[in-house]
Short mmCIF file of the C-alpha atoms (twelve columns), coordinates in Angstrom:
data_MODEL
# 
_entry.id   MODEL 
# 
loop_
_atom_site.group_PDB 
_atom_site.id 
_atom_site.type_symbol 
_atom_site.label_atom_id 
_atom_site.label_alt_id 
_atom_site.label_comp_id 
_atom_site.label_asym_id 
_atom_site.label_seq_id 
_atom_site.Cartn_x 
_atom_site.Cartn_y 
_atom_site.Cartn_z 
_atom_site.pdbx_PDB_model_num 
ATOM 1   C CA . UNK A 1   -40.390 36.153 -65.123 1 
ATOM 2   C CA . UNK A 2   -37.494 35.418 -63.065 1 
ATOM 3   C CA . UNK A 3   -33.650 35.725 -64.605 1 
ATOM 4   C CA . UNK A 4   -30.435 35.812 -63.830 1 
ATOM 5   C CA . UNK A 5   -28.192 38.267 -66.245 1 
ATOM 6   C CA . UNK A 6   -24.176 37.447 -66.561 1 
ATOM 7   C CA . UNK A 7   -23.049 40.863 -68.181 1 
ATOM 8   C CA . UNK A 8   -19.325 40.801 -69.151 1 
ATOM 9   C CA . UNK A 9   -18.154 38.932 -66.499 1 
ATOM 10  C CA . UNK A 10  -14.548 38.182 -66.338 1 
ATOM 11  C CA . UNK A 11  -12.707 35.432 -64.052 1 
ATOM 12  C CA . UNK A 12  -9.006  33.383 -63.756 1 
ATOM 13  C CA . UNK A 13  -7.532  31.583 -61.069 1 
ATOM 14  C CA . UNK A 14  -3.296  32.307 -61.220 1 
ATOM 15  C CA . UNK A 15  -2.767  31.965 -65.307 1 
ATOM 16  C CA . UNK A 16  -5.700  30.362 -65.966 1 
ATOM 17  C CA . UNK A 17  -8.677  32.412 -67.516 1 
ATOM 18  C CA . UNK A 18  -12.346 30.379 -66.904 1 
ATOM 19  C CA . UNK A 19  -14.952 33.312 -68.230 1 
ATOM 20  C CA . UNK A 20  -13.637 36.100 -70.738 1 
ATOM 21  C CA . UNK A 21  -16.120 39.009 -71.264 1 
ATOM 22  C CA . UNK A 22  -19.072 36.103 -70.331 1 
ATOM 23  C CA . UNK A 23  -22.540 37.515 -70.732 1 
ATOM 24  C CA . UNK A 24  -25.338 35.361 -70.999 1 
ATOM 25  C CA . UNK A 25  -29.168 35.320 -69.752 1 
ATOM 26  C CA . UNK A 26  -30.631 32.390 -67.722 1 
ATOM 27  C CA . UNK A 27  -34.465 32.652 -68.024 1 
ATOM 28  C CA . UNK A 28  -37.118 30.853 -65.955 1 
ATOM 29  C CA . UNK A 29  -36.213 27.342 -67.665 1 
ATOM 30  C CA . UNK A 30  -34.092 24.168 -66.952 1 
ATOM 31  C CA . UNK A 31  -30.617 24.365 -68.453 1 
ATOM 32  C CA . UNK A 32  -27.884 21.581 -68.446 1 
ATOM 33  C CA . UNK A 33  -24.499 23.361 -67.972 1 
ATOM 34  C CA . UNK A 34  -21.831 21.167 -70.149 1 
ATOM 35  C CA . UNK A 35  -18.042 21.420 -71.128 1 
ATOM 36  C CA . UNK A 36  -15.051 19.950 -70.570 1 
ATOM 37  C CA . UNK A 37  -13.239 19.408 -66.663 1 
ATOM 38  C CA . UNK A 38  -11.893 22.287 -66.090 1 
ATOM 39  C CA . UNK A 39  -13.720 24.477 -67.968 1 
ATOM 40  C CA . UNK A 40  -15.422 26.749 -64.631 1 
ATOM 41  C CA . UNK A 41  -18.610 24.378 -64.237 1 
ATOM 42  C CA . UNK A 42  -18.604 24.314 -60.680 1 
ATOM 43  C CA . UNK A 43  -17.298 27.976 -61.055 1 
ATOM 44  C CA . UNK A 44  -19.895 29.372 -62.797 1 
ATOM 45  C CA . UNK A 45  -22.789 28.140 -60.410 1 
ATOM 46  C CA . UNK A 46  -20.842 29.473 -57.477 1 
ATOM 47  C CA . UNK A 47  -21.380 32.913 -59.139 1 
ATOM 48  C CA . UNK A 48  -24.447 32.449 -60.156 1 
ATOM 49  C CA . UNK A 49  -25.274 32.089 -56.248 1 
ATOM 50  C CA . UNK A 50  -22.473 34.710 -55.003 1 
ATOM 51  C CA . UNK A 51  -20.546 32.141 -53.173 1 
ATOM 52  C CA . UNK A 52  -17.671 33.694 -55.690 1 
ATOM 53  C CA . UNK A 53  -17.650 36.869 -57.507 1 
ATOM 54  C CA . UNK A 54  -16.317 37.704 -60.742 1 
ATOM 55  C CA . UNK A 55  -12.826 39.727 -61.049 1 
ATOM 56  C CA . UNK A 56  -15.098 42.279 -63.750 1 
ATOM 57  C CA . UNK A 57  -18.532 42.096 -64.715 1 
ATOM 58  C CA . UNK A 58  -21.447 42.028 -63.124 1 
ATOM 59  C CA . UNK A 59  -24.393 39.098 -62.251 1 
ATOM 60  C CA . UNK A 60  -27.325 40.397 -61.278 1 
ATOM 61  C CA . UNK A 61  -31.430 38.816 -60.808 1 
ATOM 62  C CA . UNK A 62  -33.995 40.247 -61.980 1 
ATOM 63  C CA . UNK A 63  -32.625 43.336 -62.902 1 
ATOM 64  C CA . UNK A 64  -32.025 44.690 -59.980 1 
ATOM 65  C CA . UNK A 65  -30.246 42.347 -57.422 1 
ATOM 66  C CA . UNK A 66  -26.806 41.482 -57.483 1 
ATOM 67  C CA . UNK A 67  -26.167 38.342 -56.348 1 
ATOM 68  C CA . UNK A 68  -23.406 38.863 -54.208 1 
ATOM 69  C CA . UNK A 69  -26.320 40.507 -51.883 1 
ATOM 70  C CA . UNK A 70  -27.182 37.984 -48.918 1 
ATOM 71  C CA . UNK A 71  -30.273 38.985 -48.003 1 
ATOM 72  C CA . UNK A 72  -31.589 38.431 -51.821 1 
ATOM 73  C CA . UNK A 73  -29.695 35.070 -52.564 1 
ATOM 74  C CA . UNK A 74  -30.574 33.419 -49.453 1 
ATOM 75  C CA . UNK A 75  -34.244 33.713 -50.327 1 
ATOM 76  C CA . UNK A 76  -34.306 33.454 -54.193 1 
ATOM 77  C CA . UNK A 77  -31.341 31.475 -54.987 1 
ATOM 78  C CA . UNK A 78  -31.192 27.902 -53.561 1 
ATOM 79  C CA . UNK A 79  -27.740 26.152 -54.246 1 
ATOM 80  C CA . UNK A 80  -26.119 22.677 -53.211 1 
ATOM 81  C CA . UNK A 81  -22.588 21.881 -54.071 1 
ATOM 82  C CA . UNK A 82  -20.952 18.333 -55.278 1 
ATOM 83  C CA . UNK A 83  -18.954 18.536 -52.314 1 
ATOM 84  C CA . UNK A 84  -21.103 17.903 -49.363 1 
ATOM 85  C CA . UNK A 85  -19.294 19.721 -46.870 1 
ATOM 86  C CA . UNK A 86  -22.209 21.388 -44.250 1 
ATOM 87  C CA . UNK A 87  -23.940 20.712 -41.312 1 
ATOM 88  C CA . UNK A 88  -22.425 17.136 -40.186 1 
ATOM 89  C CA . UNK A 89  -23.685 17.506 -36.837 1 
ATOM 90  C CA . UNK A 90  -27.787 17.682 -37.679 1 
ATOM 91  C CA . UNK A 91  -29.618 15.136 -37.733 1 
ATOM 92  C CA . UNK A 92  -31.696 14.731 -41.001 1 
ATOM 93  C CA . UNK A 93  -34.942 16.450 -39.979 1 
ATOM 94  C CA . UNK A 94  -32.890 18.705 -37.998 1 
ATOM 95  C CA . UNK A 95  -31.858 20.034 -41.257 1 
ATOM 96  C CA . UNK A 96  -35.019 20.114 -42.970 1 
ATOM 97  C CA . UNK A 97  -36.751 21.896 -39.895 1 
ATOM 98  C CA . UNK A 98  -34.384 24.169 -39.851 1 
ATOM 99  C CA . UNK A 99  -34.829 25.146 -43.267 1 
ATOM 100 C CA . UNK A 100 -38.426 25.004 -43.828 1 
ATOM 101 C CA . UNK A 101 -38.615 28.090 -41.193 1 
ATOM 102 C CA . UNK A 102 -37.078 29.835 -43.061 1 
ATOM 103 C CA . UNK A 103 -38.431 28.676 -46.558 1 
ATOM 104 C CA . UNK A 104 -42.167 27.304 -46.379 1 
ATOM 105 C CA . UNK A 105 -44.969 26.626 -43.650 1 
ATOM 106 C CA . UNK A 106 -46.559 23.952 -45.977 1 
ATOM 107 C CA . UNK A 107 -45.821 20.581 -44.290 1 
ATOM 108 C CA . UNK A 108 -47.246 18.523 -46.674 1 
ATOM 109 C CA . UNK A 109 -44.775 19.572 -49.128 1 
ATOM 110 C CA . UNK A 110 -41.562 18.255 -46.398 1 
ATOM 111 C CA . UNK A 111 -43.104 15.531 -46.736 1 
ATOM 112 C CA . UNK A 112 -43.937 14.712 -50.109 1 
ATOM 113 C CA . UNK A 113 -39.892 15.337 -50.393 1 
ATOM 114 C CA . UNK A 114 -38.925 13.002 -48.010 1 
ATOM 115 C CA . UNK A 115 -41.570 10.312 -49.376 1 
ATOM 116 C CA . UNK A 116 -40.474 10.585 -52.376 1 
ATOM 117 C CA . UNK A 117 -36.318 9.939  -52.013 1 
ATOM 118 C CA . UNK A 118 -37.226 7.956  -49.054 1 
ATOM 119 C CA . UNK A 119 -35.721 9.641  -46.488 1 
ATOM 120 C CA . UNK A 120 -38.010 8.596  -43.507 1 
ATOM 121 C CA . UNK A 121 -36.008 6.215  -42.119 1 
ATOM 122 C CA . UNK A 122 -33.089 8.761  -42.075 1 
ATOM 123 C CA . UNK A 123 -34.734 11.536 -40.535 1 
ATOM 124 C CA . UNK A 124 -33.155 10.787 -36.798 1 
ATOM 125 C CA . UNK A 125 -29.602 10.577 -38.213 1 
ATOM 126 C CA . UNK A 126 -26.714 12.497 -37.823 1 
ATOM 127 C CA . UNK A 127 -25.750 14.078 -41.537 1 
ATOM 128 C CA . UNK A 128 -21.866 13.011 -40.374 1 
ATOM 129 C CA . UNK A 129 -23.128 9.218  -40.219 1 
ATOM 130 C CA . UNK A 130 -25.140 9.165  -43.408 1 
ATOM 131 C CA . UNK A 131 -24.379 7.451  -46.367 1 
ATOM 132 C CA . UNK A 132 -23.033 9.454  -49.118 1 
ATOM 133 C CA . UNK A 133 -26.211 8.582  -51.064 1 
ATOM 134 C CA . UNK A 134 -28.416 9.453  -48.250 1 
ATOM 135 C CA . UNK A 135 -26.656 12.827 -47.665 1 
ATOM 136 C CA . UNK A 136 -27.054 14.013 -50.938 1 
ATOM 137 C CA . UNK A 137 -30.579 13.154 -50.771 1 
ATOM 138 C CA . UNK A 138 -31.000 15.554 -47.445 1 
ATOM 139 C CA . UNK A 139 -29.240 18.385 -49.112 1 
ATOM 140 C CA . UNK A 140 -30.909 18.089 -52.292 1 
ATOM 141 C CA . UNK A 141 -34.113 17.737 -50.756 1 
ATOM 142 C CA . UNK A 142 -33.419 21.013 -48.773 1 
ATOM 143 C CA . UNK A 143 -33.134 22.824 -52.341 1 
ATOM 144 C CA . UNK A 144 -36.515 21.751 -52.686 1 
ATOM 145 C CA . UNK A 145 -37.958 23.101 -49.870 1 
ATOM 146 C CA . UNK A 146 -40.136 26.890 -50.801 1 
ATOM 147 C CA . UNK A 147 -40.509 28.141 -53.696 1 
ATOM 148 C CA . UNK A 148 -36.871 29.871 -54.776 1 
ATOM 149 C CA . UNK A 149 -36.149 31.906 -58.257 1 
ATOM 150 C CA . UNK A 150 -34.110 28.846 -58.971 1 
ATOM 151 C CA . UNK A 151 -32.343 26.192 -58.179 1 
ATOM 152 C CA . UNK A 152 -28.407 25.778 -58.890 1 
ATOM 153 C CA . UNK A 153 -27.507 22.186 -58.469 1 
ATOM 154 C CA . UNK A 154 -23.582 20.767 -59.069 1 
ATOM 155 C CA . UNK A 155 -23.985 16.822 -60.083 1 
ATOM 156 C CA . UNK A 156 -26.937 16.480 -58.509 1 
ATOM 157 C CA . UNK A 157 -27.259 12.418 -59.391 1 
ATOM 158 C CA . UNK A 158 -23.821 11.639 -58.207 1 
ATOM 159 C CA . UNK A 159 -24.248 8.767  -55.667 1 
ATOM 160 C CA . UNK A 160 -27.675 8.210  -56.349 1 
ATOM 161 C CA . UNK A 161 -28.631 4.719  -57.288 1 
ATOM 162 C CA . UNK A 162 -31.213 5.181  -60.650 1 
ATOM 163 C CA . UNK A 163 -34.193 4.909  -58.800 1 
ATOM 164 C CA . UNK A 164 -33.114 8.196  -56.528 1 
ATOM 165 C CA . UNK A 165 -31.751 10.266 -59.781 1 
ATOM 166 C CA . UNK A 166 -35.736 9.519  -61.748 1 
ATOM 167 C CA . UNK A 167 -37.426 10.694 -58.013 1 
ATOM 168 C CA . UNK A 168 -35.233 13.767 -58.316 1 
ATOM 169 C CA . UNK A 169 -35.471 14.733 -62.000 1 
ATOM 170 C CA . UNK A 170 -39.301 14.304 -61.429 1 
ATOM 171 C CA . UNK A 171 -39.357 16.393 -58.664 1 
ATOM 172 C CA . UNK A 172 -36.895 19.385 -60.140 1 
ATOM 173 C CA . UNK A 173 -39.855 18.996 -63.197 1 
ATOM 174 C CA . UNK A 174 -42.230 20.005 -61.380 1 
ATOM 175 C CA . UNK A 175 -40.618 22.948 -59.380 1 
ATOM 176 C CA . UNK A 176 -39.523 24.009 -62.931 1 
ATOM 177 C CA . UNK A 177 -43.178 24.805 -63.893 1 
ATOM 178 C CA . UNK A 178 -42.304 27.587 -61.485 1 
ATOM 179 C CA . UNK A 179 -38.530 28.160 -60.959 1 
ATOM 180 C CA . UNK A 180 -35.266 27.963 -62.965 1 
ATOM 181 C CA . UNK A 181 -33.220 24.888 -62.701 1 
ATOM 182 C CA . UNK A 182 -29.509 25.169 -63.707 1 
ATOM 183 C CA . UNK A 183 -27.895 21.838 -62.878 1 
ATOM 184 C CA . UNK A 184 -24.633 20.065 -64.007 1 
ATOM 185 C CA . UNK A 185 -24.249 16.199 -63.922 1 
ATOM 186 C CA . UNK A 186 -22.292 13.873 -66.062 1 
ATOM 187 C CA . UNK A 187 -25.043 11.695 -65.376 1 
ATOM 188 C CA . UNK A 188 -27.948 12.504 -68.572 1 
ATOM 189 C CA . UNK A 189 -29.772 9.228  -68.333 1 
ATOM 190 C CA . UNK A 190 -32.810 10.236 -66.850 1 
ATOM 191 C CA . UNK A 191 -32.563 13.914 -68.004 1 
ATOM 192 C CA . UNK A 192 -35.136 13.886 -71.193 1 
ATOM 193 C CA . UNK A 193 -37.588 13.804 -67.683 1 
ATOM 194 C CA . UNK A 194 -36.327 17.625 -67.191 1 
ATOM 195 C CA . UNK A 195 -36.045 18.501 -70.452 1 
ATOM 196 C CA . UNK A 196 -33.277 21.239 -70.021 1 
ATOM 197 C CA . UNK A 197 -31.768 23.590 -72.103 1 
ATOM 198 C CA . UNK A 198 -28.080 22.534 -73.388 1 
ATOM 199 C CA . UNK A 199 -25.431 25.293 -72.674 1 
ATOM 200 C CA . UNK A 200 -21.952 24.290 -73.398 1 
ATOM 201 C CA . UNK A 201 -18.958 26.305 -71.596 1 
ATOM 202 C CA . UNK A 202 -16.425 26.500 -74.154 1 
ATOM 203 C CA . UNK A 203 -13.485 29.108 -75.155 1 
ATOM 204 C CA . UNK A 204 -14.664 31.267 -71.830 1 
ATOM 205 C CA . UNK A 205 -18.274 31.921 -72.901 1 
ATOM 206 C CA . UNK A 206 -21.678 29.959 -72.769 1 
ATOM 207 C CA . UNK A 207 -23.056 28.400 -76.186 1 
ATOM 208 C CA . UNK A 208 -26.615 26.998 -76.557 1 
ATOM 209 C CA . UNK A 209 -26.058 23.768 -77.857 1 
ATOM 210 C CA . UNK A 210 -30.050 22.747 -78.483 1 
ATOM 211 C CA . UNK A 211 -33.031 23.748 -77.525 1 
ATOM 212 C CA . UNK A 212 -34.638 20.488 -75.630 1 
ATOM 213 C CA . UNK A 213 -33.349 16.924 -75.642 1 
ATOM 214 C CA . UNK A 214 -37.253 15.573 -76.028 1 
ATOM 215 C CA . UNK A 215 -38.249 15.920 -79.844 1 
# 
């Protein structure tokens, strides 16, 4: 089973320290990364997917990989940021296409995606003309796209009308039957659909705060 480990990872910015001696095992599950603003949320996932790398420590997947190694995260480690801040000048299925070579020859499944968060009528325009809602659907669907170790999302629902945020929770479900999902979002609404694990970022380290929100 897929995992990523954090062992003793250490990181600050200037004065401020976000992870002190963090270690801490994501398995092959759904998880709900919590805490307070400023507490390395957004951090954290961009180590998880070695878009940052700790000052000590070490992350690696699967026991082997670090994940500061390209060739591994590109293929088993599929990330979109809150900030939205890539490819302006694709067109929707520009993006997709492009991806999919890389990630998955099954058509069907591009499609299902875009059926699904109703993207069809998108698919000819330019990412930079795109509503923010409809943006964040084309990159989120793109983390969709294959079948990754996981799947790092930061606020995944923001600008999503409710409608959008079930289609994606229902769609991260079922990739979780086979991948990890480790998401953040202030947004929980719709969440008991994933059923993720609660981990709380306080005092520099990770805390499970429950097991499942469905009982």
């Amino acid at each position: 089973m897929s995992h990523i480990q954090l062992q003793k990872v250490n990181k600050a910015f200037a004065d401020k320290v976000l992870f002190a001696n963090l270690s801490y095992t994501f398995q092959q599950q759904a998880y709900h990364i919590i805490g307070k603003n400023g507490t390395g949320k957004s951090t954290l996932l961009r180590l998880l997917v070695g878009l940052d790398v700790p000052d000590s420590g070490s992350i690696i997947l699967n026991n082997h990989y670090p994940v500061s190694d390209n060739s591994v995260n590109a293929k088993n480690l599929f990330y979109v940021p809150d900030d939205l801040a890539v490819y302006p000048f694709l067109t929707g299925k520009e993006l997709l296409s492009w991806l999919a070579k890389a990630r998955t020859k099954k058509v069907d499944e591009i499609n299902q995606i875009l059926e699904r968060l109703e993207l069809q009528p998108h698919l000819k325009t330019r990412i930079a003309d795109m509503s923010f809602g409809t943006k964040k659907k084309f990159l989120l669907s793109s983390a969709l796209i294959g079948q990754p170790d996981f799947i790092i999302l930061d606020e995944p629902l923001n600008g999503l009308d409710k409608k959008s945020q079930q289609a994606l929770l229902m769609l991260l479900q079922e990739k979780a039957i086979h991948c990890g999902i480790i998401l953040t979002t202030h947004h929980d609404a719709h969440l008991d659909l994933l059923d993720p694990i609660k981990v709380e970022l306080v005092e520099h380290h990770l805390v499970d705060k429950c097991e499942s929100l469905v009982v």
